[in-house]
Backbone as numpy.savetxt, mean C-alpha at the origin, in Angstrom:
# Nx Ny Nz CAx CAy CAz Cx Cy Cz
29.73 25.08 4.70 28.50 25.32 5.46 28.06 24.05 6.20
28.38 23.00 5.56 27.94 21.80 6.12 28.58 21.32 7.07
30.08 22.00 6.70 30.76 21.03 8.36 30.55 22.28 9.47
30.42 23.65 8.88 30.02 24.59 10.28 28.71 23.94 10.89
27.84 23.62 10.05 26.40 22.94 10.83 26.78 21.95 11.91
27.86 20.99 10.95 27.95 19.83 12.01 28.08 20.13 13.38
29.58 21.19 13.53 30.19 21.59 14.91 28.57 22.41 15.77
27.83 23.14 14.39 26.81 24.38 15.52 26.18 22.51 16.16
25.78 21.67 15.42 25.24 20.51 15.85 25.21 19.90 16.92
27.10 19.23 17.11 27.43 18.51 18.10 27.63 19.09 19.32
28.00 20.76 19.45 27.77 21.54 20.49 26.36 21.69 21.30
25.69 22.06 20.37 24.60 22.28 20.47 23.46 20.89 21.10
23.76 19.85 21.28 22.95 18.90 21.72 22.80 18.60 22.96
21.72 18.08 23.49 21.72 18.42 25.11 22.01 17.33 25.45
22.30 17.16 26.51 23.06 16.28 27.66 22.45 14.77 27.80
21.87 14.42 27.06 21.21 13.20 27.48 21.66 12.66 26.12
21.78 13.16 24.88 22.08 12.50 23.65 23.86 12.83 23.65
24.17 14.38 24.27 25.57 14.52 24.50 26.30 13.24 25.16
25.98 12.54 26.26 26.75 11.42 26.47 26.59 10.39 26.03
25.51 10.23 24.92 26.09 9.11 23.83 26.83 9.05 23.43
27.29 8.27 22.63 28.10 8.34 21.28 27.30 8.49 19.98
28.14 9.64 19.08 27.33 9.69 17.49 28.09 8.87 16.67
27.41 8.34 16.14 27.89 7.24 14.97 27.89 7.70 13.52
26.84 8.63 13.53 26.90 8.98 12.25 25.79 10.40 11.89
26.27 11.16 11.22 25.27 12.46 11.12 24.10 12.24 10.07
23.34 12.47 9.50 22.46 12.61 7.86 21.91 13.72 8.13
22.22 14.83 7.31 21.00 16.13 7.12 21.56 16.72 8.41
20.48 17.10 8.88 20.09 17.80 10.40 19.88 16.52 11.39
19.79 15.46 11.45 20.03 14.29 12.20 21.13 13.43 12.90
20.77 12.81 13.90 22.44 12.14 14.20 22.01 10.52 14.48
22.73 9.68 14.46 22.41 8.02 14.53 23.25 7.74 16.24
22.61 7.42 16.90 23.68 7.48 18.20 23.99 5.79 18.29
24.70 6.04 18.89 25.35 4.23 19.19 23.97 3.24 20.19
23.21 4.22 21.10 22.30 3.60 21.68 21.12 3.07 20.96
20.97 3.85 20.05 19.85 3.41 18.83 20.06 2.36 17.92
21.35 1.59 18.20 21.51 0.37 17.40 22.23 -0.58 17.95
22.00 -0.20 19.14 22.69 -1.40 19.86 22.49 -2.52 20.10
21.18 -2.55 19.74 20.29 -4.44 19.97 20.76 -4.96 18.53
20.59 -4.11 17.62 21.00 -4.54 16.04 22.81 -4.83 16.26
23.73 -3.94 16.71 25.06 -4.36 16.85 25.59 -5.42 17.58
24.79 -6.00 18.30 25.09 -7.13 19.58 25.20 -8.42 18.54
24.60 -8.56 17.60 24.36 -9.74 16.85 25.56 -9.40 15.67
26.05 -8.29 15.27 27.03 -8.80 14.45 28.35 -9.18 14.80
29.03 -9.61 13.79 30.38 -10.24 14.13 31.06 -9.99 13.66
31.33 -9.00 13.11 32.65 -8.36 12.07 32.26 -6.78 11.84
33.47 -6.34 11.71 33.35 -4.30 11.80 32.72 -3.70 10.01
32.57 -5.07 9.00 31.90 -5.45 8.10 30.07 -5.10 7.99
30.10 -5.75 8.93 28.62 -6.13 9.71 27.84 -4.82 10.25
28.64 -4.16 10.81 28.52 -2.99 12.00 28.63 -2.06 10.54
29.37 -1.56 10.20 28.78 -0.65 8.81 27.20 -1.08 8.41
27.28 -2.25 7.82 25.91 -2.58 7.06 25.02 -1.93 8.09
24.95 -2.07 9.23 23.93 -2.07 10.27 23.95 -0.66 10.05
24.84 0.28 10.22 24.69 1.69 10.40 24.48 2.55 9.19
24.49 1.30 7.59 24.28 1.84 6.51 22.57 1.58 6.75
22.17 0.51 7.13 20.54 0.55 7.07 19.69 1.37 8.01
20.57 1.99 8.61 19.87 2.77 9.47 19.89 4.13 8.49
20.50 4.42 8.35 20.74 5.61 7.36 19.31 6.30 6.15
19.62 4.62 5.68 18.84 4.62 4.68 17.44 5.02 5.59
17.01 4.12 6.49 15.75 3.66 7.54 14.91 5.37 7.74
16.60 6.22 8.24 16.21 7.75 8.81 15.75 8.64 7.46
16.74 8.44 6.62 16.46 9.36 5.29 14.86 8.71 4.76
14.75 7.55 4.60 13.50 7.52 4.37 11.99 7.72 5.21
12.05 7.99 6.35 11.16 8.27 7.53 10.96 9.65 7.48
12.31 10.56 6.57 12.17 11.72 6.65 11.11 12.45 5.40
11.56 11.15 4.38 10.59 11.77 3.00 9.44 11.58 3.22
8.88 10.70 3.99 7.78 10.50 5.11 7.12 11.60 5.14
7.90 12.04 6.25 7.15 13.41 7.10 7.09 14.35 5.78
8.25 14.74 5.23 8.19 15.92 4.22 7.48 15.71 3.63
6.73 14.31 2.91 5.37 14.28 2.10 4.20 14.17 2.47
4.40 14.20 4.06 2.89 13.87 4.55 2.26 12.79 4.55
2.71 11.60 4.19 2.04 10.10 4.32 2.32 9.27 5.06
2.49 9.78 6.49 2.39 9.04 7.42 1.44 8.02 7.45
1.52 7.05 8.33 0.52 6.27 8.60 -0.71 6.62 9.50
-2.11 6.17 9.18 -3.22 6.78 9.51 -3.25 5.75 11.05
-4.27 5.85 11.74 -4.10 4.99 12.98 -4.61 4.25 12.55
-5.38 4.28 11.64 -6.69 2.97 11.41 -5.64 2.15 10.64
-4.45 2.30 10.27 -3.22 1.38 9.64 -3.03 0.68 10.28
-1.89 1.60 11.16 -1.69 1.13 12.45 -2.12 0.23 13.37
-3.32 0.14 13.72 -4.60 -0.51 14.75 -4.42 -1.92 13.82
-4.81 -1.57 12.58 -4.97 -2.92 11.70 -3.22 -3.53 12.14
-2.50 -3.02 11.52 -1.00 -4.08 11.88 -1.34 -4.56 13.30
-1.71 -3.59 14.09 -1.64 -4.37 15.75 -2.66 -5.49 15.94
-3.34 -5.45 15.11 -4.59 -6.48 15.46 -4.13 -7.87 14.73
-3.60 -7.84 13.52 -2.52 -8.85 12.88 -1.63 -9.25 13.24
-1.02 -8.96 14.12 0.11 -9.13 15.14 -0.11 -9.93 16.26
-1.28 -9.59 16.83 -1.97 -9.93 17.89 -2.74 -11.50 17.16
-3.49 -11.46 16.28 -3.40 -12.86 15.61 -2.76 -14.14 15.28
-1.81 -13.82 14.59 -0.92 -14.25 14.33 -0.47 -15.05 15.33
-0.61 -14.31 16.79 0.17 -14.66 18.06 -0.52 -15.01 19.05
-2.04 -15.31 18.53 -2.89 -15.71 19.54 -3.33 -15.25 20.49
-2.66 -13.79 20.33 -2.57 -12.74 21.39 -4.10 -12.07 21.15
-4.36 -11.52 22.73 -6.40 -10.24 22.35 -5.08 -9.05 21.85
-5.88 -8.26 21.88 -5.73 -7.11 21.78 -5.06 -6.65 23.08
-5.63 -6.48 24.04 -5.27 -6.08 25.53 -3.99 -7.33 26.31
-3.88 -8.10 25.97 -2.81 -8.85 26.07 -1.56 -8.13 25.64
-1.78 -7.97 23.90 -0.30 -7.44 23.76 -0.03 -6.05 23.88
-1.00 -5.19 24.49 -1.02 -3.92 24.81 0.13 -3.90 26.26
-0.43 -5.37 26.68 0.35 -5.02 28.23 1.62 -5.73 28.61
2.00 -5.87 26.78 3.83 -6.72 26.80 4.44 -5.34 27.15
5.62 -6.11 27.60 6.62 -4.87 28.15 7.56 -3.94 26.79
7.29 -4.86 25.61 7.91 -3.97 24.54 6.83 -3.44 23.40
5.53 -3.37 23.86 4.29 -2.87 23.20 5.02 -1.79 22.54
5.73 -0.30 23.33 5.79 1.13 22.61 6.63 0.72 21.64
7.89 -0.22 21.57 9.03 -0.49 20.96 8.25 -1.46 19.97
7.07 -2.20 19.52 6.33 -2.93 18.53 5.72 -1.73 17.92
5.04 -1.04 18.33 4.39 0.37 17.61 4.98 1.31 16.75
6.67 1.37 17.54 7.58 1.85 16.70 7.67 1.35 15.70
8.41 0.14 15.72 8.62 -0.87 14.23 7.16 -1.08 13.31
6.46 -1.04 13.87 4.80 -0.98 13.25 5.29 0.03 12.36
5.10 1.59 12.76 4.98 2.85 11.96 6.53 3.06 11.30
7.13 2.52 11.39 8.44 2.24 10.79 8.41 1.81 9.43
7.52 0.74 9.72 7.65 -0.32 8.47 6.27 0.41 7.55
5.67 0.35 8.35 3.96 0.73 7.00 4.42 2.21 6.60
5.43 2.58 7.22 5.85 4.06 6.56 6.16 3.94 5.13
7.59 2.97 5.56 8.14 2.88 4.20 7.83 2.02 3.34
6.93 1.53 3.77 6.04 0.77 2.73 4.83 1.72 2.02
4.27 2.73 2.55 3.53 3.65 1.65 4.02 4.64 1.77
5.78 4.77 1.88 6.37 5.38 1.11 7.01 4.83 -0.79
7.31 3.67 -0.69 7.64 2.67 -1.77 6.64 2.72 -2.63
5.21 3.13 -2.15 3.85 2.52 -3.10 3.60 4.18 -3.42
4.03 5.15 -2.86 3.99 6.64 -3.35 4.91 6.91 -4.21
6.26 6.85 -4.22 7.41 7.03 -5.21 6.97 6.05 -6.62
6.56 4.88 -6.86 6.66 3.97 -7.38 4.89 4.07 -8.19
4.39 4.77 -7.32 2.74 4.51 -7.89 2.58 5.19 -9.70
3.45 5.82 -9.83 3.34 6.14 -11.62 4.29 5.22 -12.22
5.05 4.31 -12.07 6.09 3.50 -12.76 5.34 2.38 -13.09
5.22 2.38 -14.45 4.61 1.14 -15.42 5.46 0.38 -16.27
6.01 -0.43 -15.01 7.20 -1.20 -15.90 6.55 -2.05 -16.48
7.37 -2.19 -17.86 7.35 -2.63 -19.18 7.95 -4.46 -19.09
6.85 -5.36 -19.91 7.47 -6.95 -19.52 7.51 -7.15 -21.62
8.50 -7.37 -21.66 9.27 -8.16 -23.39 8.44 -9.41 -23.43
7.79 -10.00 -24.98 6.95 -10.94 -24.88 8.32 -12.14 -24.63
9.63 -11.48 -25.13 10.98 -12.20 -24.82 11.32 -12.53 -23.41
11.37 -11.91 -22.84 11.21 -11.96 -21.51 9.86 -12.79 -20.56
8.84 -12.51 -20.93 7.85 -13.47 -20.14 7.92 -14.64 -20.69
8.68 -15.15 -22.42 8.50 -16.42 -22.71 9.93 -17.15 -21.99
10.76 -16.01 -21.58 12.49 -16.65 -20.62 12.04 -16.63 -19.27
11.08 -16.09 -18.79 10.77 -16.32 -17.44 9.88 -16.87 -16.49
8.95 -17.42 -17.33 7.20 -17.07 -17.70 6.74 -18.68 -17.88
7.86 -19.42 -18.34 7.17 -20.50 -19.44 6.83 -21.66 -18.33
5.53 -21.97 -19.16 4.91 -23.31 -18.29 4.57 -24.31 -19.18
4.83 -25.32 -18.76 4.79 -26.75 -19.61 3.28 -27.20 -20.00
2.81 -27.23 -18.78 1.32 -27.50 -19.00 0.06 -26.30 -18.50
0.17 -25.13 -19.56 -0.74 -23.88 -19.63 -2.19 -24.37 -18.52
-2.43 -23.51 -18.60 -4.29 -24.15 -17.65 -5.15 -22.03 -18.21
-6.11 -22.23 -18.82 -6.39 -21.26 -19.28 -7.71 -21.04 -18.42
-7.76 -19.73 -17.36 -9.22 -19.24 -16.95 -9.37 -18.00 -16.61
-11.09 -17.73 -17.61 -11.77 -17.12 -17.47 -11.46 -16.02 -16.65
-11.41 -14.52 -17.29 -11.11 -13.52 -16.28 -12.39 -12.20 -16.84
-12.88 -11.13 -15.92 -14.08 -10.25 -16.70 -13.29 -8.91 -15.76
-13.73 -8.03 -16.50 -13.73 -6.69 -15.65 -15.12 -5.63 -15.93
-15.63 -5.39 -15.10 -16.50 -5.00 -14.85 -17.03 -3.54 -14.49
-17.70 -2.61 -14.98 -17.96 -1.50 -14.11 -19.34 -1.32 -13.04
-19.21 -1.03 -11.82 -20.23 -1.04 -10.99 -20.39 0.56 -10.65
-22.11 0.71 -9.65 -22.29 2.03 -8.90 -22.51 1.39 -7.91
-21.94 1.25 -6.77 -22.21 1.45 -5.52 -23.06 1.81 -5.04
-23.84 2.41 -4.25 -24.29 3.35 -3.20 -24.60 2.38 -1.92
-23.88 2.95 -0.34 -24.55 2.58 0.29 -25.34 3.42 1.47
-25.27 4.65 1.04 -27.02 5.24 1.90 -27.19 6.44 1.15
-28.10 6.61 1.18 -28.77 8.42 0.40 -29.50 8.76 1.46
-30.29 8.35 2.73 -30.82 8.86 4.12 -29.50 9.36 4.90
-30.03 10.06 6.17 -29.03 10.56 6.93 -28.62 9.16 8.03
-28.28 9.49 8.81 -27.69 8.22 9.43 -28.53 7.65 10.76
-29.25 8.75 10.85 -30.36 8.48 11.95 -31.64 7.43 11.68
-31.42 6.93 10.15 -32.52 6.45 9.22 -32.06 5.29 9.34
-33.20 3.89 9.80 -32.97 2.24 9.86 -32.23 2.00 8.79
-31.90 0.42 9.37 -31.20 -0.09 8.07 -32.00 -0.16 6.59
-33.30 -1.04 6.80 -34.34 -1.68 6.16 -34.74 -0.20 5.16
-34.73 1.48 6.21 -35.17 2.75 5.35 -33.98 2.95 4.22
-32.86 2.66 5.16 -31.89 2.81 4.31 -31.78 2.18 2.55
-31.61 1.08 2.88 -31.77 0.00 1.91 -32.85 0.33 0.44
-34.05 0.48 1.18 -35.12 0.92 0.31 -34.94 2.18 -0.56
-34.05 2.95 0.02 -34.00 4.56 -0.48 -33.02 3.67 -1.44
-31.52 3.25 -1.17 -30.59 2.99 -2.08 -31.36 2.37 -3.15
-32.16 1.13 -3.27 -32.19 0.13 -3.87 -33.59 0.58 -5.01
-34.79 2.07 -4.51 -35.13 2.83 -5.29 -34.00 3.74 -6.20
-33.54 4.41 -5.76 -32.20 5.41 -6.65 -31.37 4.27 -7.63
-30.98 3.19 -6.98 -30.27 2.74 -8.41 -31.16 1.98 -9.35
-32.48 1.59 -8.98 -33.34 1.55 -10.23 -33.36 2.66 -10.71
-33.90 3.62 -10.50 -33.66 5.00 -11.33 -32.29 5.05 -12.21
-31.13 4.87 -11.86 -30.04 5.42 -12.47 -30.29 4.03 -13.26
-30.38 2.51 -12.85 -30.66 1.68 -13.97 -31.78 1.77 -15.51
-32.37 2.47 -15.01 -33.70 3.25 -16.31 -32.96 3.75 -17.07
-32.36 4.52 -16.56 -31.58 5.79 -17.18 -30.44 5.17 -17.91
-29.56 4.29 -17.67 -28.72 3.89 -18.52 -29.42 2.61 -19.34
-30.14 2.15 -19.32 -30.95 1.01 -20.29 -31.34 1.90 -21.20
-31.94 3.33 -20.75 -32.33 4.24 -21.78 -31.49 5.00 -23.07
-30.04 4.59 -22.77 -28.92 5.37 -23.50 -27.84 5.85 -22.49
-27.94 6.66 -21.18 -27.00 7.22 -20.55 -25.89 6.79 -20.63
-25.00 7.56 -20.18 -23.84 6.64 -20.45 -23.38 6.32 -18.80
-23.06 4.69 -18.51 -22.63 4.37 -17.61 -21.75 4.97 -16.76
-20.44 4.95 -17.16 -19.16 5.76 -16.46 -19.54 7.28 -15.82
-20.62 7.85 -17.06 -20.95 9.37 -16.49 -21.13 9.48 -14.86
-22.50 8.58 -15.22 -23.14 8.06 -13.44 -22.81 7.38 -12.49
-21.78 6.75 -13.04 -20.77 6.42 -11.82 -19.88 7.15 -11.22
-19.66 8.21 -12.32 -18.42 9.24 -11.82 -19.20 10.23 -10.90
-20.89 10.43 -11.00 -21.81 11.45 -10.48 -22.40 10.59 -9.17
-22.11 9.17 -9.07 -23.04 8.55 -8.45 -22.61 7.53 -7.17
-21.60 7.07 -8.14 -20.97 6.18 -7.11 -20.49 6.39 -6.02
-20.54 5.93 -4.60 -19.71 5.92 -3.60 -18.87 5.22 -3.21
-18.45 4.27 -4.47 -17.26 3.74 -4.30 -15.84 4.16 -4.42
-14.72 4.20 -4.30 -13.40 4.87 -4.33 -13.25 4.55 -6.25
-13.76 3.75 -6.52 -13.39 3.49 -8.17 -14.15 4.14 -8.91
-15.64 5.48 -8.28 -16.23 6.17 -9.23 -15.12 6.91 -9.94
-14.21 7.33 -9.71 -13.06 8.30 -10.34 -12.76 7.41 -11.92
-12.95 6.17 -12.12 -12.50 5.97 -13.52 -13.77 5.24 -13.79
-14.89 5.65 -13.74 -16.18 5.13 -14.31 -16.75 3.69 -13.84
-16.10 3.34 -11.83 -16.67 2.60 -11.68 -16.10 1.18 -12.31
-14.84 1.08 -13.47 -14.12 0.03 -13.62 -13.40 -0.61 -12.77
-13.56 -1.87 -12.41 -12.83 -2.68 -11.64 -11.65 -3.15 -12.64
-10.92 -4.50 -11.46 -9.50 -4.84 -12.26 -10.30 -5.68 -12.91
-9.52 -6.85 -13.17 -9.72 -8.10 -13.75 -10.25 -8.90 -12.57
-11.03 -9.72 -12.99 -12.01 -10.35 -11.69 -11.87 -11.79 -12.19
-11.70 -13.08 -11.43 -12.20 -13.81 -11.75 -13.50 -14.37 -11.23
-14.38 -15.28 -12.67 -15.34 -15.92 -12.52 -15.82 -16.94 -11.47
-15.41 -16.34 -10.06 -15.85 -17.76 -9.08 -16.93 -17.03 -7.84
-17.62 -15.58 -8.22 -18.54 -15.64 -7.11 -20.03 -15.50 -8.00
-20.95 -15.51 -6.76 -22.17 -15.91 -7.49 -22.37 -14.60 -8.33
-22.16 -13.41 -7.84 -22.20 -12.03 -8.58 -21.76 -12.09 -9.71
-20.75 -12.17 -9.41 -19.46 -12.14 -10.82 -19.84 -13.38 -11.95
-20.41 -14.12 -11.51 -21.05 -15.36 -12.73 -22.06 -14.63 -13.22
-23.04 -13.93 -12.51 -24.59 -13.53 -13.08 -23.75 -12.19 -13.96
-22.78 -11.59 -13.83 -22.54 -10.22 -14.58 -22.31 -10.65 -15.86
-21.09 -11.87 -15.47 -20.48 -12.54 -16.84 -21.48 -13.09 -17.86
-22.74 -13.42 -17.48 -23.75 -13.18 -18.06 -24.56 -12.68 -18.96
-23.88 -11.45 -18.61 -24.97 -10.65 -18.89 -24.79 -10.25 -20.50
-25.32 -9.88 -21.53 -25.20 -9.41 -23.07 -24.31 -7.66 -22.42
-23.92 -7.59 -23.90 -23.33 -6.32 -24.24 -24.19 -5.33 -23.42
-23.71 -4.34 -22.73 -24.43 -2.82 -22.68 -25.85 -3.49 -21.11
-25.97 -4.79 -20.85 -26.83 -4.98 -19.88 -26.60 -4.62 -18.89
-27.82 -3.82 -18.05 -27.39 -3.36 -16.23 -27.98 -4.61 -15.62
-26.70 -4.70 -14.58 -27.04 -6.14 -13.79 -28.65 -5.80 -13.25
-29.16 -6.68 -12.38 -29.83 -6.55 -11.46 -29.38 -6.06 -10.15
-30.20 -5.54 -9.30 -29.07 -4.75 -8.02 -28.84 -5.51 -6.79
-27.40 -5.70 -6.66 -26.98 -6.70 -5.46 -26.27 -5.93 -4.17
-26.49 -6.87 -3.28 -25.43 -6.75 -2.28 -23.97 -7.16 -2.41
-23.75 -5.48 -1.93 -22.18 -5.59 -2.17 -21.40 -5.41 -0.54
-19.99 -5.88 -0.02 -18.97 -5.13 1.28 -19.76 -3.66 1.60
-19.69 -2.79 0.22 -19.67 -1.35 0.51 -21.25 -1.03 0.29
-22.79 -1.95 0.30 -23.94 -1.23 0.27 -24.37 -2.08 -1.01
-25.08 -1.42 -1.88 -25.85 -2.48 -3.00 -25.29 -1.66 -4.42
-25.47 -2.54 -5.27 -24.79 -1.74 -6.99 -25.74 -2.31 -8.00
-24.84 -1.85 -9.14 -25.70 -2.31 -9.88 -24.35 -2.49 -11.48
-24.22 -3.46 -12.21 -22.86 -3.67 -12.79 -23.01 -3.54 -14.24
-22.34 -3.28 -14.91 -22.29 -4.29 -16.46 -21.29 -4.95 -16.66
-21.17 -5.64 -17.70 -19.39 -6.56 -18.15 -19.00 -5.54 -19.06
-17.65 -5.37 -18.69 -17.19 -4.54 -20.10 -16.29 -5.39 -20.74
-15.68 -6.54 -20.23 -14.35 -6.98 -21.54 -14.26 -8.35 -20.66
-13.58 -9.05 -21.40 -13.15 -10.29 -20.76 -11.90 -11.14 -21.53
-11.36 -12.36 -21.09 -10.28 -12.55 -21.26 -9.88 -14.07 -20.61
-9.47 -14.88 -20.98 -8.67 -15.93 -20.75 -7.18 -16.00 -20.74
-6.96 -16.30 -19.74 -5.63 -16.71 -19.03 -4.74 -17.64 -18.13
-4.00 -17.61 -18.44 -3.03 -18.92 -17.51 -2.54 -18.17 -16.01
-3.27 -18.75 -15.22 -2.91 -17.63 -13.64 -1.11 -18.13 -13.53
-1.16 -19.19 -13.98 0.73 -18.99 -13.19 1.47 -18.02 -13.98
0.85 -17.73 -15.27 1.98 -16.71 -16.00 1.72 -15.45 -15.54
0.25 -15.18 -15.37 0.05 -14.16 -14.47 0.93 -13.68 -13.35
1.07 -14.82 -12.45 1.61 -14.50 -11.53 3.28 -14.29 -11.32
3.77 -15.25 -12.64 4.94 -14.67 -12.51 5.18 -13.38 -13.21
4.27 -12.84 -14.25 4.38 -11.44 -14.61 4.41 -10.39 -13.51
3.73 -10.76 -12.69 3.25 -9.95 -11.43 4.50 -10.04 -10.58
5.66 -10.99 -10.49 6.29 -11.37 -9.62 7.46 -9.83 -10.01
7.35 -10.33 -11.57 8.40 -9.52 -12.52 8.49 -8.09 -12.52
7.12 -7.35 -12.55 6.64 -6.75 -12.39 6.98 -5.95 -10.75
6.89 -6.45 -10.00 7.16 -6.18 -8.47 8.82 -6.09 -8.43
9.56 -6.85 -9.01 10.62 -6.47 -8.68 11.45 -5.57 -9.73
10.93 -5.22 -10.78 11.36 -4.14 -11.33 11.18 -2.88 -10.39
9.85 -2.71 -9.71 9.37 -1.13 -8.95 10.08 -1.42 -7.93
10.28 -2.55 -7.21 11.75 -2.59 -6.08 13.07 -1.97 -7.04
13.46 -2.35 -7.85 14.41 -1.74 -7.65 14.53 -0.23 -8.56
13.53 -0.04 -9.24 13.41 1.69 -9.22 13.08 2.05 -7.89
12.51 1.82 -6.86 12.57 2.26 -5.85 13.86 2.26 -5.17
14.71 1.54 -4.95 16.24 1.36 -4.33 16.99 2.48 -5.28
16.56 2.55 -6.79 17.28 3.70 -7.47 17.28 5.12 -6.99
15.83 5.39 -6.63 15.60 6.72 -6.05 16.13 6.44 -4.66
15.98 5.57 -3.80 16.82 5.38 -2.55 18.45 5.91 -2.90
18.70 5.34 -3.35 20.23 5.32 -4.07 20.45 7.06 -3.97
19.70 7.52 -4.91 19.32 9.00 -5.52 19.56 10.20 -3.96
18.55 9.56 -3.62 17.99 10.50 -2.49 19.26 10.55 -1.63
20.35 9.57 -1.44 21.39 9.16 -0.36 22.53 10.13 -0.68
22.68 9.84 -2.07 23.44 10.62 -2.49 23.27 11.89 -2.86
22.59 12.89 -2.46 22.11 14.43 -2.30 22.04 14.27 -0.77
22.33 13.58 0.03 22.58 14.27 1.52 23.92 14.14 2.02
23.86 15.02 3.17 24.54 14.56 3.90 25.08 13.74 4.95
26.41 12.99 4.79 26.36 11.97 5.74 27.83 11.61 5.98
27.73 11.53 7.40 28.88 11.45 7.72 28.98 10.35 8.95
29.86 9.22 8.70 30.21 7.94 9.41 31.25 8.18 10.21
30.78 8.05 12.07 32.45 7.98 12.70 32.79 6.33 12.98
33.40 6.17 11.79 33.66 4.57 11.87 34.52 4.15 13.49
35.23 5.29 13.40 35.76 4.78 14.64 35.45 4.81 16.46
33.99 5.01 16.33 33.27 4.61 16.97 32.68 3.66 17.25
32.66 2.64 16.00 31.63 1.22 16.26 32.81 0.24 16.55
């Protein structure tokens, strides 16, 4: 069935991709020789020219689990890479809008943040596991440095008026309501409840717990502060005004941290390359080597 597809395929293609050359089929897709030709100019061996037409492979099959899952990139992604780009390069905005390879940067833009929140979707339940054997073989530092770390739960809110309502009305409405919900949990309530009922932050879903924070802003000192079970006082927050408690805290050495984190990252790389691996091998694919 698969090689009848191929032939309904290569017949079947219209005249503008027909006088390419196909290099290689995957699925219902074809890799043409014109689509990698800036990438083939630079290699130097028929070595080389595989690799190139193996990463493309991979590049298409994964653009495709893309679409089939729906996590494309949003524009407001997008816009953000272009505006980082444009930084970086000293470039406005309207400058690099009007380079001559702008559509061909947009491409590689949504290319890349694809499969990058494709990697962080496959990978987002994998809780790889670190051996205290292992962080003391990989991990070890001569001269420790131990600091201060808290995690915290907050409520957010930043408006309960409609939007037609000043800033200053605004403010006043928020900064009445979370005294109220502060009464209410000094009184017994339970925190997490009213954060999960209250918050408008993206972290009401687990009671308003943050990660691990360290102790270096003025907020985060007054929380660390605070006794068992205390509601902060209500501050300005990025997302509107809150109101916090401390729930746990902890001392640590940030470089071991960070190489846990390092360790950590490249384990989900390569369960991710596994399911790459996975996914390659359940399609179809077919190389006309003797084309490149």
């Amino acid at each position: 069935m698969r090689r009848f597809f191929l032939l309904l395929l290569l017949f079947s293609l219209n005249i503008s991709i027909a006088a390419n050359t196909i290099v290689a089929v995957v699925n219902e897709d074809v890799i043409t020789l014109d689509s990698i030709e800036w990438q083939l100019s630079f290699a130097n061996s028929y070595d080389e020219k595989i690799d190139i037409v193996s990463r493309q492979i991979d590049l298409l099959l994964q653009l495709n689990a893309v679409n089939e899952l729906s996590i494309e990139p949003e524009n407001n992604e997008i816009n953000g890479a272009l505006t980082q780009l444009a930084q970086n390069n000293n470039y406005s905005i309207s400058k690099l809008k009007s380079h001559p390879q702008f559509i061909l940067l947009v491409e590689q833009i949504i290319e890349t943040l694809s499969v990058i929140k494709l990697e962080q979707f496959i990978t987002k339940d994998f809780k790889p596991e670190l051996s205290e054997n292992e962080i003391l073989q990989k991990c070890r530092n001569e001269k420790p440095t131990r600091i201060k770390q808290i995690k915290i739960a907050q409520i957010i809110v930043s408006e309960i008026l409609d939007s037609s309502s000043s800033k200053s009305e605004q403010k006043n409405a928020v900064v009445g309501f979370l005294e109220k919900l502060s009464k209410h949990i000094s009184k017994g309530a339970s925190f997490e409840a009213i954060a999960k009922l209250h918050s408008q932050h993206p972290s009401y879903y687990n009671g308003g717990l943050s990660e691990w924070l360290f102790v270096n802003t003025p907020n985060i000192e007054i929380i660390d502060s605070l006794q068992d079970g205390k509601v902060s006082k209500i501050y300005e927050t990025g997302g509107g005004w809150a109101i916090a408690i401390k729930v746990d805290e902890r001392n640590i050495d940030p470089d071991i941290e960070t190489c846990k984190e390092q360790i950590k990252s490249q384990k989900s790389q390569k369960y991710y390359l596994e399911w790459l691996k996975e996914l390659r091998e359940s399609a179809y694919i077919e190389i006309y080597t003797d084309k490149l």
